[in-house]
Each structure stands twice: as C-alpha cells, then as structure tokens.
C-alpha positions as a Python dict, from the first residue, in 0.01 Angstrom:
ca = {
    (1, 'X'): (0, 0, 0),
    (2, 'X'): (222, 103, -331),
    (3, 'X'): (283, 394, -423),
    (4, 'X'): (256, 428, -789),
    (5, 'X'): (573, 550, -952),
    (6, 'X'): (584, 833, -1203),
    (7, 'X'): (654, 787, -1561),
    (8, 'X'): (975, 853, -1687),
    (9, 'X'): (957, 1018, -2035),
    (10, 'X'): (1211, 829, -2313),
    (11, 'X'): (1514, 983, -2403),
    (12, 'X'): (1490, 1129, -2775),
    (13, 'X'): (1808, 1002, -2843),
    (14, 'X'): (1960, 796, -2677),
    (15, 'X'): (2215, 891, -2430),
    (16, 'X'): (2608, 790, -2472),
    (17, 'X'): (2512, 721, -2817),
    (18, 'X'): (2510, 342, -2807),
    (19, 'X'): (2432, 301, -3181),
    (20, 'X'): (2805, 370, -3223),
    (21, 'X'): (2918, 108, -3036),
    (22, 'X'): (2648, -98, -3192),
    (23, 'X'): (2751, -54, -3528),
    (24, 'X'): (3149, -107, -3453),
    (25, 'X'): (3028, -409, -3320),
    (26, 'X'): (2778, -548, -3588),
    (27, 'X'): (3029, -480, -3836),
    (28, 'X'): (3322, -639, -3717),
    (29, 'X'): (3543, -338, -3643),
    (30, 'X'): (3850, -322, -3383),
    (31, 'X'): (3768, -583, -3189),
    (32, 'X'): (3982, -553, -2852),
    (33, 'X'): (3932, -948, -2731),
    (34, 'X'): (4137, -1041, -3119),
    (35, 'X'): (4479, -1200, -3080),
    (36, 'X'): (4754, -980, -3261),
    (37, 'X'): (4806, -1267, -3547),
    (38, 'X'): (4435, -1249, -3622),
    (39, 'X'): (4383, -896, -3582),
    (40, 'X'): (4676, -904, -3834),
    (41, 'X'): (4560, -1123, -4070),
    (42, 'X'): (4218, -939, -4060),
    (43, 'X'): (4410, -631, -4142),
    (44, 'X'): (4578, -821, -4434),
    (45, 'X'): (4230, -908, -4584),
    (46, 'X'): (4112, -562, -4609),
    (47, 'X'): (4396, -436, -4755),
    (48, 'X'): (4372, -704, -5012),
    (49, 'X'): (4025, -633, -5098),
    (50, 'X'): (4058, -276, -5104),
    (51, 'X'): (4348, -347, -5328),
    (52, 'X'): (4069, -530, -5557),
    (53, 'X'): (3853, -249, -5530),
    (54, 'X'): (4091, 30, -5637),
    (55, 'X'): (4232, -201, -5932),
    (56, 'X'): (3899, -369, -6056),
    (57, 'X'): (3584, -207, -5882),
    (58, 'X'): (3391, -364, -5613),
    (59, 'X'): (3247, -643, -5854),
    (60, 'X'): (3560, -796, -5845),
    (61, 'X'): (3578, -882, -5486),
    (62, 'X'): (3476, -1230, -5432),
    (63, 'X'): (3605, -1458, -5125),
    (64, 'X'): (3828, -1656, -5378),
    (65, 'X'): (3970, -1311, -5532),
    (66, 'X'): (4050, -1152, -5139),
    (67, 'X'): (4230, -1509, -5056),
    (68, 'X'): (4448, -1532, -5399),
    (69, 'X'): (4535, -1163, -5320),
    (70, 'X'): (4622, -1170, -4968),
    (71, 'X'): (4762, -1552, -5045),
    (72, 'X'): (4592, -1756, -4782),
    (73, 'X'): (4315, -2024, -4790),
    (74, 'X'): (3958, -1946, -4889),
    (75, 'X'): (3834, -2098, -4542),
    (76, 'X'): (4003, -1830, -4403),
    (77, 'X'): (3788, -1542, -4555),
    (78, 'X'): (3502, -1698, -4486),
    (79, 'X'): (3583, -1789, -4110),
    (80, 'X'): (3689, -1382, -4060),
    (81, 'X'): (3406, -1212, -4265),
    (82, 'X'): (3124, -1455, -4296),
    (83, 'X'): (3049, -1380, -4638),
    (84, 'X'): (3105, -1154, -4928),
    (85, 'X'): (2895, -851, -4771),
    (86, 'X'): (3020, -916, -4441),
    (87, 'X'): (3362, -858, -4624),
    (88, 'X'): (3229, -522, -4868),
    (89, 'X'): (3041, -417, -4511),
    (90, 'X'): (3384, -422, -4305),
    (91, 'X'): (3524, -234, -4645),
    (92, 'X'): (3285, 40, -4540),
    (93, 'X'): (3271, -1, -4146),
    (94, 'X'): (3544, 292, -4082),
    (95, 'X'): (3312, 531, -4349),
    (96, 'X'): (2988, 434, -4146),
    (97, 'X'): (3189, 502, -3817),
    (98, 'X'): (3302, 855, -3919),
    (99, 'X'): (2978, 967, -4067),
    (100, 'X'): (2739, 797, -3761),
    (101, 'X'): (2935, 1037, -3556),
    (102, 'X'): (2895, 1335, -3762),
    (103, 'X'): (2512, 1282, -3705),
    (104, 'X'): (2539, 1222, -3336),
    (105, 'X'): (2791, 1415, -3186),
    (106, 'X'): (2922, 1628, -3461),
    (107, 'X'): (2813, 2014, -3511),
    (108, 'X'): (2525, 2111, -3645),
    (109, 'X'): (2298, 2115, -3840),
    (110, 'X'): (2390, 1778, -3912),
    (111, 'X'): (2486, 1724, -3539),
    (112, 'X'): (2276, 1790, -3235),
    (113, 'X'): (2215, 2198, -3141),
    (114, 'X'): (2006, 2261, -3462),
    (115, 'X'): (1643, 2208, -3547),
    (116, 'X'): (1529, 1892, -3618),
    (117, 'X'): (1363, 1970, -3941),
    (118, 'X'): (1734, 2149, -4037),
    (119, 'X'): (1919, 1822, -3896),
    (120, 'X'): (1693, 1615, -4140),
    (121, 'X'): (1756, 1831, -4394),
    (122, 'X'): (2137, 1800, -4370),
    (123, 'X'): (2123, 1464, -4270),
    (124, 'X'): (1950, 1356, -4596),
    (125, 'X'): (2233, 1605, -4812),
    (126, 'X'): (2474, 1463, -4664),
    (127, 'X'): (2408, 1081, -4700),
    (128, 'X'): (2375, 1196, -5072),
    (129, 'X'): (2739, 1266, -5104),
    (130, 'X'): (2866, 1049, -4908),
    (131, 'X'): (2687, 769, -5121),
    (132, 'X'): (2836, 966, -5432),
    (133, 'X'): (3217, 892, -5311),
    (134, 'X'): (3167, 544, -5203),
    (135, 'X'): (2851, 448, -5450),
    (136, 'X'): (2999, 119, -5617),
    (137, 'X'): (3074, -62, -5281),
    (138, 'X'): (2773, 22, -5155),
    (139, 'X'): (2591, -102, -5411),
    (140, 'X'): (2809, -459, -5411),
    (141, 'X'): (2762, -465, -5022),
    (142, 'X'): (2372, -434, -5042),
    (143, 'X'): (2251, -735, -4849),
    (144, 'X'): (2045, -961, -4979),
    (145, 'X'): (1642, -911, -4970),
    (146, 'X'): (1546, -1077, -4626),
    (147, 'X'): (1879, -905, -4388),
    (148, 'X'): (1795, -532, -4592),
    (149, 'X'): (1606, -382, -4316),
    (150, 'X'): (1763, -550, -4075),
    (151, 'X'): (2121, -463, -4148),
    (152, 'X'): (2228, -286, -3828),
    (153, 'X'): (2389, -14, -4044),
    (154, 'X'): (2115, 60, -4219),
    (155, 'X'): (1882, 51, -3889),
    (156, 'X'): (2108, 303, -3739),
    (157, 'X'): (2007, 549, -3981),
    (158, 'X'): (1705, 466, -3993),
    (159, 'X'): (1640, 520, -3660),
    (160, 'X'): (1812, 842, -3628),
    (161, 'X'): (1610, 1001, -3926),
    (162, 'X'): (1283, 820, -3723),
    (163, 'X'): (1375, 1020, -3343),
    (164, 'X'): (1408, 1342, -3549),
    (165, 'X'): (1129, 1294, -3716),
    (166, 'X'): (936, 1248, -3391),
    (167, 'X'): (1079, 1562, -3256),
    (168, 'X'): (918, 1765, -3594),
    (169, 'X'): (596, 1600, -3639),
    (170, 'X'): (509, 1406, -3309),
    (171, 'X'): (114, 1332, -3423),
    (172, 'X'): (281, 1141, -3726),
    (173, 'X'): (366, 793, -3791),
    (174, 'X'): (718, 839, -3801),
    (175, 'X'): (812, 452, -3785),
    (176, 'X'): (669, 436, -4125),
    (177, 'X'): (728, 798, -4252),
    (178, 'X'): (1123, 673, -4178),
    (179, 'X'): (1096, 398, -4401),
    (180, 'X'): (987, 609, -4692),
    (181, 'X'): (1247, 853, -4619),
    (182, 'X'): (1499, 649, -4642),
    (183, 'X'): (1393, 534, -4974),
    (184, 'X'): (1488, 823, -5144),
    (185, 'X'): (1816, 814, -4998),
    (186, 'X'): (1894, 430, -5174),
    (187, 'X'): (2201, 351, -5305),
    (188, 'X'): (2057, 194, -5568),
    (189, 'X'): (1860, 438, -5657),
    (190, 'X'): (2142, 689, -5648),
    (191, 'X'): (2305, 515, -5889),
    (192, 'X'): (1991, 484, -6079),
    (193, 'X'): (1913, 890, -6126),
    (194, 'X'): (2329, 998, -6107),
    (195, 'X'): (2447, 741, -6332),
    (196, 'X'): (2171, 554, -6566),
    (197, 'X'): (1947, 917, -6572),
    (198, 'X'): (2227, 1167, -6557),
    (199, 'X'): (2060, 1370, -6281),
    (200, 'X'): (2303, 1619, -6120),
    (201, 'X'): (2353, 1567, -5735),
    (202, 'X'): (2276, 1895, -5649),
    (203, 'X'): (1911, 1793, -5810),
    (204, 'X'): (1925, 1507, -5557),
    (205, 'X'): (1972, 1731, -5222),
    (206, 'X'): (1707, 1978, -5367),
    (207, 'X'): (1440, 1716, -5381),
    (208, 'X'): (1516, 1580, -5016),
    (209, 'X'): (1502, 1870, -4928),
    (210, 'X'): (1160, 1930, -5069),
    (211, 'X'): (1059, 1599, -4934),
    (212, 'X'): (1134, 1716, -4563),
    (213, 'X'): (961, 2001, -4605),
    (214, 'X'): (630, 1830, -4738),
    (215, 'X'): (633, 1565, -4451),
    (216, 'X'): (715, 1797, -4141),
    (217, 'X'): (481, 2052, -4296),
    (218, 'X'): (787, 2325, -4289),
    (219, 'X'): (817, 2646, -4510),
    (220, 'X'): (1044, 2632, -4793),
    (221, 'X'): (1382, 2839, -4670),
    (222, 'X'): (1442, 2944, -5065),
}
C-alpha cells in the first residue's frame, strides 16, 4: 500500500533567483566556456557599437556599421550576435543584469522585505526611469512581433510583476492581469507620451501607480 505524499506548496519566487542566471544566459553575457580571442573580439564589437550609439543614436547600428567600425568581416557579427537585436539586446544585457537584481535581491520596496502591492508600485516607477535613460536602444532592440513575448528579458519581468501580483490579489487572474501591466510600462509607448505627447515622467509613475492601486484593490497612500 502507498502512502500518499503531501503537497508541497510552490515557492513564490523562486529560490536562488534563477531568472538571473537565465537572463545572463539568454542574452549572451560573460560566457565562461569563450576562448580569450573570442571573448575579445566580442568585447571589441560592443565597444564598436556603443561607439555608434553615442556618435549616431541606436538607428545607426546595423551589422555592416558594427563590422566597418570594429574593422572585421560582416560574417563575424552575425556569427557572435545572431542578428541586429541580438547585438542592441547584448548593448543592454549589463543594464537588465543590474536592474533584475535590484528587483530580486536588492532593498526594498523595490527588493524583497516590503509589501507586494509597495514592490509593484516601485517596481513599475522604477522601470519608468530606467526606460527614460536608455529609451532609444530599447526602442531599436524591440524584437520583432512573433519573439515579443517571448523575449526572455521581457518574460523575466513579466513574471516577477505576475508572482507579486499573486501575492496581492490571489483570487485574480494574474497571468493575464501581468500582461496588461506590463503594457503600460512599453517602451514604445514611453516614448510615445514623453516624447511625441510631452507628458512629464513624474505623470508616468503617478498613473502606475494609480493602476496598481485599481487592480490590487489598495487605498491610495496620497
């Protein structure tokens, strides 16, 4: 006869934090196994293309551009980086590094200890700057329709803003509710309200806030 096991409830979040390592990984950060004279040439590539970026804005990084700047083939690029938002993605990877640990490991409210109402209240405020200081490469290093949601940045934060939610307002459908909490946090539509409406950021934050408050059903705190 077998005895019947007890369930084990699921972690809220999960432990050691393997969304970091995830996203290192997906984006083609330090990677350990690389020979020095690759890890060097990746090096070199960046450093070109940021070099693009500072002197021309993101729109001017193409594969061909990154290769006449560093001065090596165009296969080359593409072997390394895949494509041009693999190559605006690994731009961004040590931005997505340092803020994914904020949000995980970091203090609060924006790291674990607070509320998870206040956490998705930071959370949202703080995704707003930090799309405000690196807005234009974002934008350029949007993938393409079908790899959007998919995009294991992207479904980092996602997820994260889906456990908290989970925490506030368990009855809910917080797979979903995620989704359209997320929307408001768009690059593209950042750049749409700061730069084509004129809308001040501070305008931003107040409205996710707001937001937040409507979905988890919380009191105002002004």
């Amino acid at each position: 006869m077998s005895a019947v096991l007890p369930s084990v409830p699921a972690p809220q979040e999960p432990v050691g934090h393997p969304e970091l390592v995830q996203l290192g990984a997906a984006l083609g950060g330090d990677e350990p196994c690389l020979r020095a004279d690759a890890a060097r040439n990746r090096a070199r590539l960046l450093e070109a293309a940021a070099r693009l970026v500072a002197e021309r804005g993101a729109e001017a990084v193409t594969m061909e551009a990154v290769a006449a700047e560093a001065r090596v083939g165009k296969g080359t690029v593409f072997r390394r980086f895949g494509d041009r938002t693999g190559l605006l993605t690994a731009l961004l990877d040590h931005s997505e590094k340092k803020f994914q640990a904020s949000f995980l490991s970091g203090p609060p409210p924006l790291g674990p200890g607070a509320p998870p109402v206040e956490r998705l209240r930071a959370f949202g405020c703080a995704m707003l700057r930090r799309s405000a200081e690196d807005l234009e490469l974002q934008l350029a290093a949007e993938p393409c329709a079908p790899r959007r949601f998919t995009n294991p940045a992207r479904s980092v934060l996602r997820h994260h803003v889906a456990v908290l939610l989970r925490q506030a307002v368990p009855e809910a459908d917080c797979e979903l509710l995620s989704h359209a909490l997320m929307g408001q946090l768009d690059p593209a539509l950042i750049h749409h309200l700061t730069k084509q409406c004129g809308l001040p950021m501070v305008r931003l934050e107040d409205a996710w806030t707001d937001l937040v408050d409507r979905v988890t059903g919380t009191a105002p705190t002004r």
